[in-house]
N, C-alpha and C positions, 0 to 999 in steps of 0.2 A: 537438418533436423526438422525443418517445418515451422510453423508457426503455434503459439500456444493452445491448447485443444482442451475442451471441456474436461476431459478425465485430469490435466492437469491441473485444471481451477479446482477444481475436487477434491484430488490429492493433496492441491496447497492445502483449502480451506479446512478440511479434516484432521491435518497436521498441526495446522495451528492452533483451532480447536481443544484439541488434546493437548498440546504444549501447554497450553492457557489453564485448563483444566488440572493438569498436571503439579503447575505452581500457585492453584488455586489466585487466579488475578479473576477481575470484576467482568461481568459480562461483557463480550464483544462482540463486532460489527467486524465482518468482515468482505471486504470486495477485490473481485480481479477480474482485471481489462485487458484486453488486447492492446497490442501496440499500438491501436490505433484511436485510442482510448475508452474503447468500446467495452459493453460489461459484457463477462463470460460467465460468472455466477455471483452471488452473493448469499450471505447468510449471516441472523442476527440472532442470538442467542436470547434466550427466555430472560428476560431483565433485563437486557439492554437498553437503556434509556432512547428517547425519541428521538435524537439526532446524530445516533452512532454511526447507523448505515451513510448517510450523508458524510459525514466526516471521514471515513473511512475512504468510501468514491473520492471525496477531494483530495486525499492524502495520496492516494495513487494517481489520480489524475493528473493533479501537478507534477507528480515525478516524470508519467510519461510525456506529457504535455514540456515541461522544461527538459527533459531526456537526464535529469538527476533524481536520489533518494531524497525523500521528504526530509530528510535530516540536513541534506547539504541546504536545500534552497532555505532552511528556517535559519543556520548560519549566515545565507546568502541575505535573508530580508532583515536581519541583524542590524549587516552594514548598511544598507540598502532601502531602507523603507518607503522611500517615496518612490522609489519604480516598484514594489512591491504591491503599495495601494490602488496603482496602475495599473499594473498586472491584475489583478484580483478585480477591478471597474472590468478590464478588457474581457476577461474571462468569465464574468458574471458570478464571482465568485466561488468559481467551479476549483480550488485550489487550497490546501491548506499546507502552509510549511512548518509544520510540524515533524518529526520521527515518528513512523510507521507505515510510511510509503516506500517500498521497497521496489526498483528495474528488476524484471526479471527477463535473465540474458541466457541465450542457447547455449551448443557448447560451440560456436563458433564467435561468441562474445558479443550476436547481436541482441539487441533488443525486444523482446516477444512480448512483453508489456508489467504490468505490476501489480502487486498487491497492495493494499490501504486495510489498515486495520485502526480501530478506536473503541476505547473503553476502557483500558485501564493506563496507565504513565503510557507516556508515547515512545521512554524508552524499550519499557514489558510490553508492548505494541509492535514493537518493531521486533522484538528478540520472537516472536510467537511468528509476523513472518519471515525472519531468517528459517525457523524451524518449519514451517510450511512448503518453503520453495527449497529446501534442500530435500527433503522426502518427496519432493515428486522431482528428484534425481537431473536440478538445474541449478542453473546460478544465480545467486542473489546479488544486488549490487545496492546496498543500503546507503550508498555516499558518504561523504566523511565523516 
């Protein structure tokens, strides 16, 4: 299938957008990166407070950076918190383990990179991008 392509980030972000819109949740911030961690687009909504976009980048970053959904690794630093705060020194704190970092996988279940969204509950975060990366016709993989 290729790697993740501008019109995909697009497709995500629009979906989300409108999802968000839809259930009327609080302005958001949303980001998507290549598998490599790298940004493909972003976009912050009118009201979004000053550190959505930020929050967002780190919510995916950590998913593709740890190769998990923002949800598992916030589980994961649950148990874990001092390799956590390591992690996070190591990383410059380019990571946040939170829910709303979602892997986005091809259809051959690799990895193509992820979305990060912030602003409203990080679980209505993450449900806006399930609904993102199913409308641009991929697979989500939000972790457990």
């Amino acid at each position: 299938m290729g790697g993740l392509t501008y019109a995909h980030a697009d497709m995500i972000i629009r979906a989300a957008l409108e999802h968000a819109r839809a259930v009327a949740m609080a302005p958001l911030a949303v980001t998507v990166l290549d598998a490599g961690g790298h940004p493909v687009a972003l976009a912050r909504e009118d009201g979004a407070t000053h550190f959505r976009a930020e929050l967002a980048r780190g919510k995916a970053a950590g998913a593709v950076g740890m190769g998990s959904g923002s949800r598992t690794l916030a589980t994961r630093a649950a148990r874990n918190p001092a390799f956590f705060v390591a992690l996070g020194q190591l990383v410059q704190g380019d990571m946040v383990p939170a829910a709303g970092g979602v892997l986005i996988r091809d259809a051959e279940g690799t990895v193509i990179g992820a979305v990060g969204i912030s602003g409203d509950t990080s679980d209505r975060d993450e449900a806006c991008a399930l609904a993102g990366i199913a409308a641009a016709g991929l697979t989500a993989d939000p972790g457990e």
